[in-house]
C-alpha positions in Angstrom: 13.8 1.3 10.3 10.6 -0.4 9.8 10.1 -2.8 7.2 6.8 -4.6 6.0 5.6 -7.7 3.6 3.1 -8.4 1.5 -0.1 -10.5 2.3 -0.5 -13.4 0.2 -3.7 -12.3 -2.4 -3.2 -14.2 -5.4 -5.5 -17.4 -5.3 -7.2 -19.1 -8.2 -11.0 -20.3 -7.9 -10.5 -22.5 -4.6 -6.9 -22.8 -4.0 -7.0 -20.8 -1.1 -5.6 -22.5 2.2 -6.3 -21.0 5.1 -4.1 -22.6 7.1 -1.3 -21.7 5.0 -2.3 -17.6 4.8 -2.7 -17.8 8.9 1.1 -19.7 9.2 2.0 -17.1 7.2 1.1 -13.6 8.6 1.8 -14.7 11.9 5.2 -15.8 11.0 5.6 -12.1 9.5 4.8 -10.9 12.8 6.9 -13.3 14.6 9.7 -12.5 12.3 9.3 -8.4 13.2 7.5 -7.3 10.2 6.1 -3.7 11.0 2.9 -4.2 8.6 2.0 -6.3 6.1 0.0 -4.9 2.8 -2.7 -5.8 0.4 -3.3 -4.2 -2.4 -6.6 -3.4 -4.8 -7.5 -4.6 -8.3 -11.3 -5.0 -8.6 -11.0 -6.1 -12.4 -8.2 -7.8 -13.6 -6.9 -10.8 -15.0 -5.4 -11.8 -12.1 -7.0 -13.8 -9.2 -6.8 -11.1 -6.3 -8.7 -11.2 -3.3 -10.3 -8.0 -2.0 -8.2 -5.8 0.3 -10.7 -5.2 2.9 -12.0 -9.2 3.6 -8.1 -10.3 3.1 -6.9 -7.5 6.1 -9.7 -8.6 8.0 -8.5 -12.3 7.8 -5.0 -11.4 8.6 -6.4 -9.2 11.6 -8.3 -12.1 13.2 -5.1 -14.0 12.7 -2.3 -11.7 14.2 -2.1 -9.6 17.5 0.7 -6.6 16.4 1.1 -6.9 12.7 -0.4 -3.7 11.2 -2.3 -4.2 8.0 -2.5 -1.7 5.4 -3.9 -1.6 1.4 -1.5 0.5 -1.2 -3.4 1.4 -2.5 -7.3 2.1 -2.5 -8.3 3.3 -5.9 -11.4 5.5 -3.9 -13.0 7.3 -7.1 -14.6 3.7 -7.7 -16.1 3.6 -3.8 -18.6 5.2 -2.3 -17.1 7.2 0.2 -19.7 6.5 2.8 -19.5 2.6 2.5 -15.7 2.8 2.5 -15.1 4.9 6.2 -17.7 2.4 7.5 -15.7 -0.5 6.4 -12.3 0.8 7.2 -13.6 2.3 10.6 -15.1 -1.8 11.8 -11.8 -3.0 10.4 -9.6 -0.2 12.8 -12.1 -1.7 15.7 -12.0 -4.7 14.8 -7.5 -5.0 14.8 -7.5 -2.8 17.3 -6.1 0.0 15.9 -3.9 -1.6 13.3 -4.9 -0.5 10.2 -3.3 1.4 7.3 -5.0 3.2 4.8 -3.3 3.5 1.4 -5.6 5.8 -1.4 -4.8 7.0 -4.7 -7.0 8.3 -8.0 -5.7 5.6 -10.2 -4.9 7.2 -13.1 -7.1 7.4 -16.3 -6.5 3.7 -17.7 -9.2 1.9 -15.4 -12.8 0.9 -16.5 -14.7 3.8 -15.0 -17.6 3.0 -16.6 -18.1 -0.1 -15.1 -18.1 1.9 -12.3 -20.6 4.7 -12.7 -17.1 6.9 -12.6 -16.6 10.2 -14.9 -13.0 9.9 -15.6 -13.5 13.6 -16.5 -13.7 14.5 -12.8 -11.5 12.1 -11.1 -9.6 14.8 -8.9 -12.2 16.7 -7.6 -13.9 12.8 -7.1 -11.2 11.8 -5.4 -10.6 14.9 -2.8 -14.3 14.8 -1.8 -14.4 11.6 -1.1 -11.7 11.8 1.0 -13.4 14.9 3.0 -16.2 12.9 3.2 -14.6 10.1 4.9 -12.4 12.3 7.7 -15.8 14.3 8.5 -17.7 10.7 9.0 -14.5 9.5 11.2 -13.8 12.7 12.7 -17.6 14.5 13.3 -20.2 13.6 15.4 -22.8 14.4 13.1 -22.2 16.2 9.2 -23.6 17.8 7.2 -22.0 18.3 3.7 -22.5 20.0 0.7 -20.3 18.2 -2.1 -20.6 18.1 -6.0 -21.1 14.1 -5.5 -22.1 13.6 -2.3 -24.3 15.8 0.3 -25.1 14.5 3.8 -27.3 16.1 6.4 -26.6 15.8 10.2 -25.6 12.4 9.4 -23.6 10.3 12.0 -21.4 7.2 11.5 -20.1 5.2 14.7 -18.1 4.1 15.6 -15.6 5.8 14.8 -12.2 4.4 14.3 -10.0 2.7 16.7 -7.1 5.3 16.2 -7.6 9.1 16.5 -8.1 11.0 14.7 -8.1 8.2 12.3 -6.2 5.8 10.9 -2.6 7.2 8.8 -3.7 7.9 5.3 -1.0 7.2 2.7 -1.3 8.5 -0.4 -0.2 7.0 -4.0 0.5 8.8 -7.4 3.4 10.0 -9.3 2.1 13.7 -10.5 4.0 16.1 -9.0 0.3 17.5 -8.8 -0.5 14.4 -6.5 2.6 14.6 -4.7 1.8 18.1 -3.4 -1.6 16.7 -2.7 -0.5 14.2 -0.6 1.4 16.9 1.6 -1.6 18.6 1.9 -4.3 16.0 2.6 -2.5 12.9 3.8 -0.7 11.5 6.2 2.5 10.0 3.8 3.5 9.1 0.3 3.3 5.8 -0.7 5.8 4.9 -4.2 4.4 2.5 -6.5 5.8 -0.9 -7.4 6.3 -0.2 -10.8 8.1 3.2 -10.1 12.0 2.8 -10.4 14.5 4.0 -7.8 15.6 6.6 -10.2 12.1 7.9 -10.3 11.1 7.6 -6.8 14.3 9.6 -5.5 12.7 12.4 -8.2 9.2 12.1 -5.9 11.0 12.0 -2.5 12.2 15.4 -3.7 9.1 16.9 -4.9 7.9 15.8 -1.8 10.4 17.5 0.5 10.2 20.6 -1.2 6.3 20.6 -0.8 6.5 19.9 3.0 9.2 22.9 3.5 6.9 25.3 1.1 4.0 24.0 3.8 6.3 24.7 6.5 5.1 21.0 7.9 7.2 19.1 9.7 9.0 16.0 7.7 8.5 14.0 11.2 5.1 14.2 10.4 4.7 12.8 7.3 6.1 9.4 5.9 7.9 8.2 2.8 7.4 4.6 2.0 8.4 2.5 -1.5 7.0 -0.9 -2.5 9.9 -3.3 -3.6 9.3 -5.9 -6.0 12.2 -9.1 -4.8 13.3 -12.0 -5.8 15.9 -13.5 -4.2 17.8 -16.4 -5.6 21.4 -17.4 -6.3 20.3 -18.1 -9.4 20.1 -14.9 -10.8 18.9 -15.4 -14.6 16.0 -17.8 -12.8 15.9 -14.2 -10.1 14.9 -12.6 -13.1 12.8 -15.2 -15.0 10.5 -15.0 -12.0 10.4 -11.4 -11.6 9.1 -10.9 -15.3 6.7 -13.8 -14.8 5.2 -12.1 -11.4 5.0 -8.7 -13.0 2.9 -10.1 -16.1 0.3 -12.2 -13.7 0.0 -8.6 -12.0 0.5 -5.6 -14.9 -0.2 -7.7 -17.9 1.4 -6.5 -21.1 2.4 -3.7 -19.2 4.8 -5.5 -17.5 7.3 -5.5 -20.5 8.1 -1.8 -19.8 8.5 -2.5 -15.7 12.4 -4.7 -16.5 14.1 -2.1 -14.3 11.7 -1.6 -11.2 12.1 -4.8 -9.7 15.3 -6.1 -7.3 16.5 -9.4 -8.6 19.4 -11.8 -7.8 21.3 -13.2 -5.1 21.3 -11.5 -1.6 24.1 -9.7 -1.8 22.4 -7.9 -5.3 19.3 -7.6 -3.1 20.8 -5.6 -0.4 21.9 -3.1 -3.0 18.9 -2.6 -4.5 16.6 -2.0 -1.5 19.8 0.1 -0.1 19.3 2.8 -3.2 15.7 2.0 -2.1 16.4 3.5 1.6 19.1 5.9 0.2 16.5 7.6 -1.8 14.2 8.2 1.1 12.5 5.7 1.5 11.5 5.4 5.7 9.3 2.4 4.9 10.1 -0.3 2.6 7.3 -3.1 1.7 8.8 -6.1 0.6 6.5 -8.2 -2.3 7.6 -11.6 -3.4 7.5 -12.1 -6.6 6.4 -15.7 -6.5 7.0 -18.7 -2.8 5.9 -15.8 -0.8 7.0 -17.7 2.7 9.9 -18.8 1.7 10.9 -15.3 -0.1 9.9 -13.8 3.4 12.1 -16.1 5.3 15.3 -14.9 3.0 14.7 -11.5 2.9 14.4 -11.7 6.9 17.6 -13.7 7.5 19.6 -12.4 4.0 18.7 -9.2 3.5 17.3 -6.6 6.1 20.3 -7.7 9.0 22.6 -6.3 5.7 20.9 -3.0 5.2 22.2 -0.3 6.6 20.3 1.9 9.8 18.0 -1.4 9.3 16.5 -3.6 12.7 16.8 -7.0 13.1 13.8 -8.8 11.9 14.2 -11.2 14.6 
């Protein structure tokens, strides 16, 4: 079973160390990590780098490690600019990359955007035409509510064919059948608890047999919040102090999506984690992301069961 890590994101105004980030994705490759991830947050309290430049980085550092983003909020991108970024960054790794996309809900500044919240769905679906036609069709021409196109070509086209896996995000039912029908896998949220994502891995199941697609073609990854510590009232301590730098006051209502503790807790949580459906699981630190992925590498995956040794 593959597992992946998190890509370190979180810098304040010049505190980023390159030396540091490259030591540290090519230590996830060298420990066996299947991918490591990156995730979006445009506005925010929180000092996060962009997805796109921050895979690219990693890329130029790392030979196997695939990179991925869960998840692309795409109603805020032009659809156009977006497959010409991701298609140079599929080029430019070699065929590496992982494509994570999702509406991101109604709670997001849209305005700030040019975005109608109002049409988010249909926003979201075209977009994502759009982007297969340009990575797919030598020339297109396309007729959309947003965005129209006439015999317009984009190369090149992305290293992997057709193109790269799109994974999809949400919680909807509604978006879980979507993701069946558009995308490539389903990608459960951070803040989603185990209980909650075994509920999606079933909507999702049901969806692909109702398709009649085959469940070999279409993936089921969860992102794991971990902390792991002996200490486990300090575990926790540092889980609720990650989740507020990245949800805010939101965090408050996230207590019970995180894993927590010493290994041995650990290993049970990601195992309900994997028994739930899970076929990838992305490890994020929740604070000393090398040394985290170091523990989880020697403490915790070796422990799970139908797991690989890291290495």
């Amino acid at each position: 079973m593959p597992f992946a890590i998190s890509i370190p994101q979180f810098y304040s105004d010049g505190a980023f160390d390159p030396t540091a980030f490259r030591t540290y994705v090519r230590r996830a490759e060298a420990l066996g990590y299947h991918s490591g991830w990156t995730q979006e947050q445009v506005l925010g309290p929180g000092p996060n780098l962009s997805p796109v430049e921050t895979m690219t980085y990693a890329a130029s550092c790392t030979e196997t490690l695939r990179l991925g983003c869960a998840v692309f909020v795409t109603p805020l991108h032009n659809p156009v600019h977006l497959a010409k970024s991701l298609s140079s960054l599929d080029q430019l790794s070699r065929g590496r990359l992982e494509i994570g996309i999702g509406t991101g809900g109604r709670g997001r500044m849209f305005s700030a955007f040019g975005v109608d919240p109002d049409r988010l769905v249909t926003r979201f679906t075209e977009g994502l035409r759009v982007m297969k036609e340009l990575w797919t069709q030598p020339k297109v021409t396309f007729e959309g509510r947003f965005w129209q196109l006439s015999e317009a070509a984009m190369e090149p086209k992305p290293f992997q064919k057709p193109h790269p896996p799109v994974w999809f995000g949400g919680s909807h039912p509604a978006a879980l059948r979507r993701a069946v029908r558009l995308g490539d896998g389903f990608f459960g949220a951070g803040s989603t608890t185990t209980a909650a994502f075994a509920e999606q891995v079933r909507i999702v199941l049901e969806s692909l047999a109702d398709a009649g697609r085959d469940p070999k073609t279409f993936r089921i990854a969860k992102r794991v919040y971990i902390t792991v510590d002996d200490n486990v009232q300090r575990a926790r301590e540092r889980t609720a102090e990650g989740l507020e730098m990245i949800y805010g006051d939101f965090s408050r209502r996230l207590g019970s999506v995180a894993v927590a503790g010493t290994p041995e807790d650990c290993v049970r949580g990601v195992q309900q984690v994997i028994d739930s459906g899970a076929e990838l699981v992305l490890f994020t630190p929740m604070f000393d992301q090398a040394a985290q992925m170091e523990r989880v590498a020697a403490e915790v995956i070796p422990q799970l069961t139908g797991s690989v040794d890291p290495g």
